[in-house]
N, C-alpha and C positions, 0 to 999 in steps of 0.2 A: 460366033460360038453357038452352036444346038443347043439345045434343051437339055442333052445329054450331059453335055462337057459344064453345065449351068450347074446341075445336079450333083455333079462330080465334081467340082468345084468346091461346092457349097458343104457338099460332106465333109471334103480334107479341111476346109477352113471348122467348122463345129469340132473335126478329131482334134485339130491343132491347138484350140483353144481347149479342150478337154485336157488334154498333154499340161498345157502349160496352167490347167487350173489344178492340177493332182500336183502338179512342179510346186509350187505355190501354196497351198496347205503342207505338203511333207515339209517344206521349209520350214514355214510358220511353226511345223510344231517340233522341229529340230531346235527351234530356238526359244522356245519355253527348256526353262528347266523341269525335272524329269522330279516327281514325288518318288518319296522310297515308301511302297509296300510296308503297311504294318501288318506284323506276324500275329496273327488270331495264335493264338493258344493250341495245340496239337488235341483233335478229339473234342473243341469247340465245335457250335452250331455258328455259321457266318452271320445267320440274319437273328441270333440272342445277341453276339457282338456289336450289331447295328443298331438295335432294339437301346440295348444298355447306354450304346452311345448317343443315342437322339434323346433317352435320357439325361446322361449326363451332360452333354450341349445346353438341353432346356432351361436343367437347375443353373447350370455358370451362366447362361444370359439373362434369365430371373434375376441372377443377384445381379448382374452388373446395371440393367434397366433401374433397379430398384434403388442404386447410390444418387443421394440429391448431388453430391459432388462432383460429378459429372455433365458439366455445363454443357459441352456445343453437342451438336445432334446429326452432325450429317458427317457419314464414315464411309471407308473403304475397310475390304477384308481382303488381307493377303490369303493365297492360296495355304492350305494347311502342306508342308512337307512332308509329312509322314501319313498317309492316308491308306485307304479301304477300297478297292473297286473302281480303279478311274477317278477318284474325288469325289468317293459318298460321301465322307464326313464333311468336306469342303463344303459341297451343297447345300450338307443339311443344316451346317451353320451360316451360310448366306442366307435360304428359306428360313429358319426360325429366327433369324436376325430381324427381316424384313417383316415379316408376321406380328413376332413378339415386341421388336421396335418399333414397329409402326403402330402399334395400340399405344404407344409409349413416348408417343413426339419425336420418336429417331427415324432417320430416314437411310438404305444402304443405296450409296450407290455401285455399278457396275459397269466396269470397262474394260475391253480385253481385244487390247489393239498393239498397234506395234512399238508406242514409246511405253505400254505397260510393260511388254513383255520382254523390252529391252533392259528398262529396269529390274525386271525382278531377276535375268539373267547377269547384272550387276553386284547383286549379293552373294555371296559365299554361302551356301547351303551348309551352316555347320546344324549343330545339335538346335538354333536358334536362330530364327531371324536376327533378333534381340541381341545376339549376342556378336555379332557383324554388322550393325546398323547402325550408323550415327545419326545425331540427330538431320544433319544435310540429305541424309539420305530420306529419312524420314519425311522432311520438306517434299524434295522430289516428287514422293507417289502423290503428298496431296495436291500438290499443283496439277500433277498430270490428271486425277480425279476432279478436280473442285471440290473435295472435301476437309473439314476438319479436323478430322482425326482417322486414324486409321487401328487396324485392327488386328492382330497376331496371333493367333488362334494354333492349337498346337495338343496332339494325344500326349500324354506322360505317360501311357501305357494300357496293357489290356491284360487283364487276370482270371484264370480261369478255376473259379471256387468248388465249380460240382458238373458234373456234365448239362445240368440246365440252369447254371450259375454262371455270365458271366461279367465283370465288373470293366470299364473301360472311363480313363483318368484326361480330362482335358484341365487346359488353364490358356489365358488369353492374354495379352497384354494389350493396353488402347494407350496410343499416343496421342498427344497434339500436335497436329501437324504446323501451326504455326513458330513453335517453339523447338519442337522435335523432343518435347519430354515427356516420359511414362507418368502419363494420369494413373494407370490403373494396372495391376497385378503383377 
């Protein structure tokens, strides 16, 4: 074989593997479940509704850090279903998790593999995780994480008061993963 046919070779083998690596992410993300688009308010600013909501994230994980009641310290955070931009709010309560928790002796962990996403395509995407999750289920993610508790995180809505007023409503639920019972909201 030339140098030629070496080259050319070598090219179809890298396109081949290029093919079958685009093959292989479109999968992957066929097989996450799909968030629903929360509707900003008609005549809303996007980034007051972001603003509002990294707010309102801040205060709900303030208070939940701040319950002594709340014993084990190392969680998972379901993806939020109803989000903003690809999973702004998702992020932004992973990040002010990790930030505000970890000044706080909580630690998040993070995993986004193929028996997570097998699992969360396990659940019924109703109104609530919560509300299609037993606690066996609940088990599950913490095994697959090594965490304790897990975390359900969830918009109840977004309101729009004045053209530069806008108000956006979270609530979270934290399980124990050993038990599979709601600790908290």
């Amino acid at each position: 074989m030339n140098s030629k046919e070496k080259v050319m070779k070598k090219c179809i083998q890298i396109l081949l593997f290029g093919f079958l690596a685009m093959g292989a992410v479109a999968a992957a993300e066929k097989a996450l479940p799909k968030f629903r688009e929360v509707a900003i308010p008609e005549g809303s600013d996007p980034d007051l509704a972001k603003e509002a909501g990294n707010r309102a994230i801040k205060a709900l994980l303030t208070d939940f850090f701040q319950r002594r009641d709340i014993q084990i310290r190392r969680f998972a955070v379901l993806p939020m279903q109803q989000d903003v931009d690809g999973g702004y709010f998702t992020d932004q309560f992973r990040n002010l998790f990790s930030t505000q928790g970890g000044n706080n002796g909580f630690e998040l962990y993070t995993r986004m593999d193929d028996d997570w996403n097998m699992l969360l395509k396990e659940i019924a995407w109703g109104q609530s995780y919560a509300d299609t999750m037993d606690p066996s289920t609940v088990q599950k993610f913490g095994r697959i994480q090594g965490v304790q508790g897990l975390i359900i995180p969830r918009i109840n809505g977004v309101t729009k008061y004045r053209d530069d007023d806008v108000k956006v409503r979270f609530s979270m639920q934290a399980f124990e993963v050993e038990t599979g019972k709601l600790m908290w909201g």
